[in-house]
C-alpha positions as CSV (number, residue, x, y, z in Angstrom):
1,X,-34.5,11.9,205.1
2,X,-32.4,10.4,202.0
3,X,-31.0,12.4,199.4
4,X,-32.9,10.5,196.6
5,X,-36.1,11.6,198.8
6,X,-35.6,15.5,199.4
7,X,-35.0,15.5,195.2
8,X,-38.4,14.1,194.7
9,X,-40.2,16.3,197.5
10,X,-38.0,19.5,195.4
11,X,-39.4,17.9,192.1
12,X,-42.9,18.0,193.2
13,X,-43.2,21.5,194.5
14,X,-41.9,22.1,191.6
15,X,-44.8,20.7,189.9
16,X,-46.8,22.4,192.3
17,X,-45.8,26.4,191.3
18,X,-45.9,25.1,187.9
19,X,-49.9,24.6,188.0
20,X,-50.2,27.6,190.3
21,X,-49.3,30.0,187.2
22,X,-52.1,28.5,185.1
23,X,-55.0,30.4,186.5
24,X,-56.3,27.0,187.6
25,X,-58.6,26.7,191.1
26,X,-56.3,26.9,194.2
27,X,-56.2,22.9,194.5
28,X,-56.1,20.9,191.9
29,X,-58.3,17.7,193.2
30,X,-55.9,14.7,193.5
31,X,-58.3,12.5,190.8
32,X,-57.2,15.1,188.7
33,X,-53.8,14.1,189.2
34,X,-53.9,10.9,189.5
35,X,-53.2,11.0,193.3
36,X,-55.8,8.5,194.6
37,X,-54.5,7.1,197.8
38,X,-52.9,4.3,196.4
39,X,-51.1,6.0,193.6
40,X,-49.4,8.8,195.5
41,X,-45.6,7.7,195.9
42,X,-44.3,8.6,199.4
43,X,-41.4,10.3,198.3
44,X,-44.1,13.0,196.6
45,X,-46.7,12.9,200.1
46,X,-46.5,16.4,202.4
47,X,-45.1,14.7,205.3
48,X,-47.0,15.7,208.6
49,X,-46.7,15.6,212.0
50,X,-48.9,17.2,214.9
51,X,-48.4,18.6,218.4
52,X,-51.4,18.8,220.9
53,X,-54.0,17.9,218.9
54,X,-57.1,17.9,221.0
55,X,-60.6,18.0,220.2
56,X,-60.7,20.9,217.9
57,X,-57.2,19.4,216.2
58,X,-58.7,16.3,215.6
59,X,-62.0,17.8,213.6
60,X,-58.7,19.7,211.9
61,X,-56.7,16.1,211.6
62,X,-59.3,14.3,209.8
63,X,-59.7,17.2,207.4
64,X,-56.2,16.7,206.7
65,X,-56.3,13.1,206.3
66,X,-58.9,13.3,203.2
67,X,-56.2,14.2,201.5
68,X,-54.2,11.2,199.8
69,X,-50.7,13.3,199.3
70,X,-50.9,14.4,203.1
71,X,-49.2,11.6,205.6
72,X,-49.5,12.2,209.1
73,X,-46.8,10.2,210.9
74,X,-46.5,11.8,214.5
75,X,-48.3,13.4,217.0
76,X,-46.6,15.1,220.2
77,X,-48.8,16.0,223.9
78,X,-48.2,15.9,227.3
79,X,-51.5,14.4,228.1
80,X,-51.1,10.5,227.3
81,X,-54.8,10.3,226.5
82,X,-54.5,12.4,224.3
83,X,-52.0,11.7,222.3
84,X,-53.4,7.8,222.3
85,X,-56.4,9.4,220.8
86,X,-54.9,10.5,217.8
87,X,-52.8,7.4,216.8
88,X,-56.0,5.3,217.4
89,X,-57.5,7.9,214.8
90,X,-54.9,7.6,212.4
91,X,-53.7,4.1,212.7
92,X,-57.9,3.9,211.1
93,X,-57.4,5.6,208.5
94,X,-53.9,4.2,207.5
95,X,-55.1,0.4,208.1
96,X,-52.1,-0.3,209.9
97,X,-50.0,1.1,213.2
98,X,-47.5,3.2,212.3
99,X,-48.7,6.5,213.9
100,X,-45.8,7.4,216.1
101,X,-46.8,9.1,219.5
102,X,-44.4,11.0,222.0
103,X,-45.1,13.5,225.3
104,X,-42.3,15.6,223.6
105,X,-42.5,18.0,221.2
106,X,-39.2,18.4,219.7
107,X,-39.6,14.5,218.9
108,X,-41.7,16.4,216.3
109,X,-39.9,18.9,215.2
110,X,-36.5,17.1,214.9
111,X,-37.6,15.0,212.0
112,X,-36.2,16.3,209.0
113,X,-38.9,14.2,207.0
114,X,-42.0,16.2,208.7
115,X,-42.6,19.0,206.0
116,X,-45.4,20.7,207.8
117,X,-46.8,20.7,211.5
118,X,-50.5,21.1,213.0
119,X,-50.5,23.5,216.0
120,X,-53.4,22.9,218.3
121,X,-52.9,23.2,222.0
122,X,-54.5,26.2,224.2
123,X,-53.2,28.9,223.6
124,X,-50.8,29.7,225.6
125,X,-48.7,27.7,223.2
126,X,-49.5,29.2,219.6
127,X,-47.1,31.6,219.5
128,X,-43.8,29.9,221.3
129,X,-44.2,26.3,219.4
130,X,-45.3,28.7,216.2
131,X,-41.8,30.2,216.4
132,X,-40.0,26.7,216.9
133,X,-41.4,25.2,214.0
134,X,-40.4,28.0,212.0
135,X,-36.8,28.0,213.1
136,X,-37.0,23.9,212.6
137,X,-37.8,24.3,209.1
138,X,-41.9,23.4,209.1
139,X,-44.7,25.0,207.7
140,X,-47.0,25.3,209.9
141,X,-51.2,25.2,210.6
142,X,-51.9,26.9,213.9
143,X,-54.8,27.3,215.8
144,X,-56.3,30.1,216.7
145,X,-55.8,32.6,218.4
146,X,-52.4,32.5,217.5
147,X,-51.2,34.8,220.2
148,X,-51.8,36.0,224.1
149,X,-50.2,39.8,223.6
150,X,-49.1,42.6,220.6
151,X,-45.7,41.1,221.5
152,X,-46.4,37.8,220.1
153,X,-48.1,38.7,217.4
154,X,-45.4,40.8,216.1
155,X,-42.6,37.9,217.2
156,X,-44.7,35.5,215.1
157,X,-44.9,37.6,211.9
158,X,-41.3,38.3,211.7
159,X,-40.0,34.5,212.6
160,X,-42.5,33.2,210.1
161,X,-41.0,36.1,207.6
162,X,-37.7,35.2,208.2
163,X,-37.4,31.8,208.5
164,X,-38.8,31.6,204.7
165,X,-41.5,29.0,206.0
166,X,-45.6,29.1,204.9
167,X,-48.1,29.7,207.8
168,X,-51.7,29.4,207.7
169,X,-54.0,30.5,211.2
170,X,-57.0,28.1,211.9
171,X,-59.4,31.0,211.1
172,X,-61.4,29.4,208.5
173,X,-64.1,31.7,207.6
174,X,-62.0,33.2,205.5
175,X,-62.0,30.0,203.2
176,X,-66.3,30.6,203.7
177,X,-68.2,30.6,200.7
178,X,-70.6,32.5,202.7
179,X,-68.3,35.2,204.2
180,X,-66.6,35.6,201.4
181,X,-69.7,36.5,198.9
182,X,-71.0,38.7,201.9
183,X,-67.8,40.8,201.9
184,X,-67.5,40.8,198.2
185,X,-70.5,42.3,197.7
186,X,-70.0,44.8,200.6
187,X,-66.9,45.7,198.5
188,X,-68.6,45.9,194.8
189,X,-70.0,49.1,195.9
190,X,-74.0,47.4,196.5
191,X,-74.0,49.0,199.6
192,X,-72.2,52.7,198.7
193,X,-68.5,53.4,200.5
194,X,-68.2,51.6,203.8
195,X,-68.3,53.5,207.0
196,X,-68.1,51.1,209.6
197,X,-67.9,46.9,210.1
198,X,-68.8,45.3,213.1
199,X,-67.5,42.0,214.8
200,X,-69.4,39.7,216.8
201,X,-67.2,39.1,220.1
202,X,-67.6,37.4,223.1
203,X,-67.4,39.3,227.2
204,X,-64.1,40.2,227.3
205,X,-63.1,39.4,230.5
206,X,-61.3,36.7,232.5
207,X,-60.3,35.6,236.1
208,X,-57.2,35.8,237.9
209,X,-57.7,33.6,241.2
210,X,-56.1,29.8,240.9
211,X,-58.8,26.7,240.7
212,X,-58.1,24.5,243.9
213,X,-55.3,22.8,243.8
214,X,-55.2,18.5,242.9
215,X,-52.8,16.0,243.5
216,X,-49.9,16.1,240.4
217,X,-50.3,13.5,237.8
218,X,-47.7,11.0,236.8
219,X,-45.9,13.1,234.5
220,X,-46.4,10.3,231.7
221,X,-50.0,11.0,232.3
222,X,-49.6,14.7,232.1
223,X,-46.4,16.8,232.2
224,X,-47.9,19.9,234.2
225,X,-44.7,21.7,234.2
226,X,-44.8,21.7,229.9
227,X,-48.9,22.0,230.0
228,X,-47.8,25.0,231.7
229,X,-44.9,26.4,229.3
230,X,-44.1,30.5,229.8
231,X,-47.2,30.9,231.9
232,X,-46.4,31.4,235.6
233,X,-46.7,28.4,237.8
234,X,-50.0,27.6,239.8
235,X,-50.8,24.2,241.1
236,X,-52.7,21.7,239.3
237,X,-56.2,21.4,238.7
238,X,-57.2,19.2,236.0
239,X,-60.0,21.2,235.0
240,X,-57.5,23.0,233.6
241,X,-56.0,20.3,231.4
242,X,-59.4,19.1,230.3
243,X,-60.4,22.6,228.5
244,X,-60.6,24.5,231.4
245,X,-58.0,26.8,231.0
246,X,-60.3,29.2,229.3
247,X,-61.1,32.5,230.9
248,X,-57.9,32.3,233.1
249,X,-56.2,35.4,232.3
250,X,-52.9,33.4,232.3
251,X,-53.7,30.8,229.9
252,X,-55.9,33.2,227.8
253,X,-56.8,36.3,225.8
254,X,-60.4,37.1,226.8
255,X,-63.6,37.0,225.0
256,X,-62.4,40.0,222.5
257,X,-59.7,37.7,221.1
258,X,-61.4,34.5,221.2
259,X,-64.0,35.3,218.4
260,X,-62.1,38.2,217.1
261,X,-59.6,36.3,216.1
262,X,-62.3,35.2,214.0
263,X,-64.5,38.0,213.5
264,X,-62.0,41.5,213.8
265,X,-60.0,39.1,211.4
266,X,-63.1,39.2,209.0
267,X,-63.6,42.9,209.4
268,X,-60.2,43.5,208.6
269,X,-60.6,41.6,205.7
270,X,-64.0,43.8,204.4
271,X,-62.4,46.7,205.0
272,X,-59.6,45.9,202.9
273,X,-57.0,46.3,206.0
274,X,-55.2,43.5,206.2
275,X,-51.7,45.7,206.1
276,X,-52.8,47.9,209.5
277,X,-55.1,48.1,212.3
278,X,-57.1,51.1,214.1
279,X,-55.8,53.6,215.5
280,X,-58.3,54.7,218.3
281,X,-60.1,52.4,220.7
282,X,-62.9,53.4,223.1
283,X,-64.0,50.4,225.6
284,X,-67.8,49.5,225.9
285,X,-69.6,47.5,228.7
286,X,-69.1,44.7,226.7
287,X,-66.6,45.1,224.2
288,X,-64.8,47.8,222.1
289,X,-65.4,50.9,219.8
290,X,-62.1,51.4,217.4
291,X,-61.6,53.4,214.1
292,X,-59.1,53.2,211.2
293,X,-57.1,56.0,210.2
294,X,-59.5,56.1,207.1
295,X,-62.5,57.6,209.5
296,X,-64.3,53.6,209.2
297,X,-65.5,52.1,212.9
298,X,-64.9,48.7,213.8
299,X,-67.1,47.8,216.3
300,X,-66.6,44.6,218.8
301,X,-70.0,44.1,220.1
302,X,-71.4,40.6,221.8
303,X,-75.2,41.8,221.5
304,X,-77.5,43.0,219.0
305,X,-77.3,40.4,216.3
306,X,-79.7,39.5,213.7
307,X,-79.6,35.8,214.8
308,X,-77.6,34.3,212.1
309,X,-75.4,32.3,213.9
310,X,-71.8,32.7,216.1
311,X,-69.4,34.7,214.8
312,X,-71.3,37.1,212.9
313,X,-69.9,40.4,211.1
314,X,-72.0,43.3,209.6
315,X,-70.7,45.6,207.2
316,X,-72.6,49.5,206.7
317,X,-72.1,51.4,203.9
318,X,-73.3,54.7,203.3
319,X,-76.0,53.3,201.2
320,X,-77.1,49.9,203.1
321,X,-75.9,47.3,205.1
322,X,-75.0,43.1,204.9
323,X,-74.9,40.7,207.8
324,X,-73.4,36.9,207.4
325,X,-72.7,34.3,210.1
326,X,-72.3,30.7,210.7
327,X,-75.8,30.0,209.4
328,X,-74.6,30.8,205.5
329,X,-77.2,33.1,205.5
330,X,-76.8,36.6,204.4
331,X,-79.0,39.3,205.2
332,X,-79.5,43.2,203.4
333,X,-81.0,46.4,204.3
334,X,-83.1,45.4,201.0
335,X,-83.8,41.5,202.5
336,X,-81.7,38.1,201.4
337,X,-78.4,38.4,199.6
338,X,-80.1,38.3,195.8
339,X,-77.8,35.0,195.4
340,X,-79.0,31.8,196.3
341,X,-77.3,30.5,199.1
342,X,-77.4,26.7,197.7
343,X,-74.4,25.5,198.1
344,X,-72.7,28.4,200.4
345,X,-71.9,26.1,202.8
346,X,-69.7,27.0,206.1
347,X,-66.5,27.4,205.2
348,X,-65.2,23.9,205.2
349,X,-62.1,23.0,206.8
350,X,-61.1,21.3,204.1
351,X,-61.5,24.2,202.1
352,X,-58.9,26.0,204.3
353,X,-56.3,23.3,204.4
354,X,-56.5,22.9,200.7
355,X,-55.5,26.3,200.6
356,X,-52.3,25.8,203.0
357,X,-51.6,22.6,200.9
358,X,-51.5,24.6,197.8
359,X,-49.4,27.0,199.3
360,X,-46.7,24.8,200.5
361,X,-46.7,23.2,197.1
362,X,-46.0,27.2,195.2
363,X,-44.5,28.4,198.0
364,X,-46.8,31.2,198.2
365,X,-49.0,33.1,201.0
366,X,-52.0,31.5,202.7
367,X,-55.6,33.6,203.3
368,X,-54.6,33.6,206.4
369,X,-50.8,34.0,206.3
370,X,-48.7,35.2,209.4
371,X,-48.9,38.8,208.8
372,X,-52.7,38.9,208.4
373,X,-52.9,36.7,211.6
374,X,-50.9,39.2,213.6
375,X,-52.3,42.4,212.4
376,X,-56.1,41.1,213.5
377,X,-54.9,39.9,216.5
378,X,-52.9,43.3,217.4
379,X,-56.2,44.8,216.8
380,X,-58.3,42.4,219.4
381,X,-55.5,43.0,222.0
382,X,-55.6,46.9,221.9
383,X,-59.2,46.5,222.5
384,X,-58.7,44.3,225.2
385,X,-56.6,46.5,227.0
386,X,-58.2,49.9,226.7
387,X,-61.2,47.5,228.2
388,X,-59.2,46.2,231.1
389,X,-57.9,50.0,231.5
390,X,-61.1,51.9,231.4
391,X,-59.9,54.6,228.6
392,X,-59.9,55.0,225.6
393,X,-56.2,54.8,223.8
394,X,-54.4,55.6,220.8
395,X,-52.5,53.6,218.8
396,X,-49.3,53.8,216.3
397,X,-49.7,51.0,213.5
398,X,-46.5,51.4,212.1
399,X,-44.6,51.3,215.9
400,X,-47.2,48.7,217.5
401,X,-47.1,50.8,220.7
402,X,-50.0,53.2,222.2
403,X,-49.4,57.1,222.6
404,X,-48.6,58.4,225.7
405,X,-49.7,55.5,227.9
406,X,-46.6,53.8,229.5
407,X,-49.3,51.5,231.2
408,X,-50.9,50.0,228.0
409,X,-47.4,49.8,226.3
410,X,-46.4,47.7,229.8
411,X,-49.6,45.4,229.0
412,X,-48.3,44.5,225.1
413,X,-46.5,41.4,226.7
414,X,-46.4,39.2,229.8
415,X,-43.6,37.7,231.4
416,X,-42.4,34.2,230.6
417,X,-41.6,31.4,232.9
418,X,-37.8,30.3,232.5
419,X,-36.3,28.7,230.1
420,X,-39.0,30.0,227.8
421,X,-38.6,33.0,225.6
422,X,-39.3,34.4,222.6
């Protein structure tokens, strides 16, 4: 990137922090500006680039692209249909075909003109290419979960910390209108002091036997070896490769973490603990029973919702109760939310990357910000494992490690596949 260009990029964060101290809304819309698509300079665009941007990354990508100061210029995967997708996709938008594609990933991360990277592989990824990007100099937008073990979570905090860089999860609800006005007014006292929130989580288990195995791709076609990363070796399948992966114990955290990630996140949130997590966990059939050192029960629970959609959450207080899920709709002990829910749409995507492109203009925290992330996630994993264990286990917050369980400290990380490492 030229000198003359890295001045202009400095000049309009700048700008950016400037508007953030006027009490304004946390984006200013580009019209506003006068940033219509044709009217941006490049020099003052967030540069971006993506690496494995599937299905779910593309719903992400084309949030992303409403954005007339956001260019997307490269997209890395080891799957060549994939990353053919995407530049089909953006070459679209952009009217022309300069989307750059390339099965490797520090293609990406080399360029010193990509300000800010989308994350979305499986999982197995999050946390490793997380950690590069941060020690590259991106910002980054990561999928979620962002992490397969406490390990992770914690290595991901710190990097993000001290690499100075801005990190938002893909947990969107918290940029929901919907969730948002059901945990305020769990918090405004409506329903007397809170005494226990609950999380809508899936069967937390997964499989350890290997699907049969297939021939091997071309590696142009798909690079097993990188598909696989730190996890251990198995032969192919490409079951695996097409979304598959999911429920494999190797590749994945179990049903806990895939909608707590979500869910525990949003619990955390109503409960105002984002800065710890429980400190007791009791496994159910189907999930987990944990409590905060403040006496308040998180429960992670896959049955016995009121039908308002996926990823529900239900706070209790000591005077009444409020439900919300992906339907917008937002239940009482007394009935409806006395609100109308016009216009409390599910929390847009766009609504959450506006808030990571805000932030990398002030360089200040996202919602959902690599400490948050982490902490939530910690939470879902200690669940996890007193599940797989059977017991019940107690947990330091401040040390991330269980109490007098060598065990469940053993199960904080997994092995990694040379050269990998975090």
């Amino acid at each position: 990137m030229k000198a003359a260009n890295r001045s202009s990029r400095r000049h309009f964060l700048k700008a950016g922090a400037l508007f953030s101290s006027l009490d304004l809304p946390f984006l200013i819309p580009g019209s506003v500006l006068g940033l219509e698509p044709d009217s941006v300079p490049p020099s003052n665009r967030l540069t971006m680039g993506g690496i494995g941007v599937g299905n779910r990354g593309r719903g992400v990508l084309a949030s992303f692209l409403t954005f007339p100061e956001v260019q997307f210029v490269m997209n890395a995967d080891v799957q060549r249909t994939r990353r053919e997708m995407v530049k089909e996709m953006v070459d679209q938008k952009y009217g022309n075909q300069d989307c750059r594609i390339t099965p490797e990933m520090y293609d990406v991360l080399d360029r010193e003109d990509i300000d800010f990277v989308l994350i979305a592989t499986g999982d197995r990824w999050h946390t490793m290419l997380s950690i590069l990007a941060a020690k590259a100099g991106k910002d980054i937008y990561c999928e979620k979960p962002c992490s397969l073990t406490i390990e992770e979570s914690i290595a991901l905090s710190e990097t993000v910390n001290r690499c100075g860089r801005i990190y938002q999860a893909g947990t969107q609800r918290r940029s929901s209108p919907a969730f948002q006005t059901a945990i305020r007014f769990a918090r405004s006292g409506a329903i007397g002091k809170i005494t226990e929130v609950h999380a809508n989580t899936l069967s937390p288990g997964t499989r350890h036997e290997w699907l049969p195995e297939e021939p091997l791709p071309d590696r142009n076609e798909c690079d097993w070896d990188r598909w696989l990363g730190a996890c251990p070796w198995r032969p192919f399948n490409s079951r695996y490769v097409a979304g598959g992966w999911r429920g494999h114990y190797d590749f994945h955290g179990g049903g806990i973490l895939e909608w707590g990630s979500h869910t525990v996140d949003l619990c955390q949130m109503a409960n105002q603990s984002d800065d710890t997590v429980p400190i007791r966990y009791e496994p159910t059939p189907g999930g987990c029973v944990a409590w905060y050192a403040s006496g308040v029960k998180l429960v992670m629970r896959s049955e016995g919702w009121m039908g308002l959609g996926s990823c529900s959450i239900r706070v209790v207080g000591s005077d009444g109760w409020v439900e919300v899920g992906d339907t917008n709709k937002i239940l009482t002990h007394q009935g409806p939310l006395p609100v109308s829910n016009q216009g409390l749409e599910r929390g847009t995507q766009r609504e959450h990357d506006a808030d990571l492109l805000n932030a990398i203009r002030t360089r200040s925290s996202t919602r959902a910000n690599a400490d948050v992330a982490a902490r939530s996630h910690i939470a879902s994993h200690a669940a996890y494992i007193a599940w797989q264990l059977g017991r019940t286990l107690e947990f330091d917050p401040v040390k991330n490690e269980f109490l007098n369980d060598e065990e469940a400290n053993r199960m904080r990380s997994r092995a990694k596949r040379e050269p990998w490492h975090i």
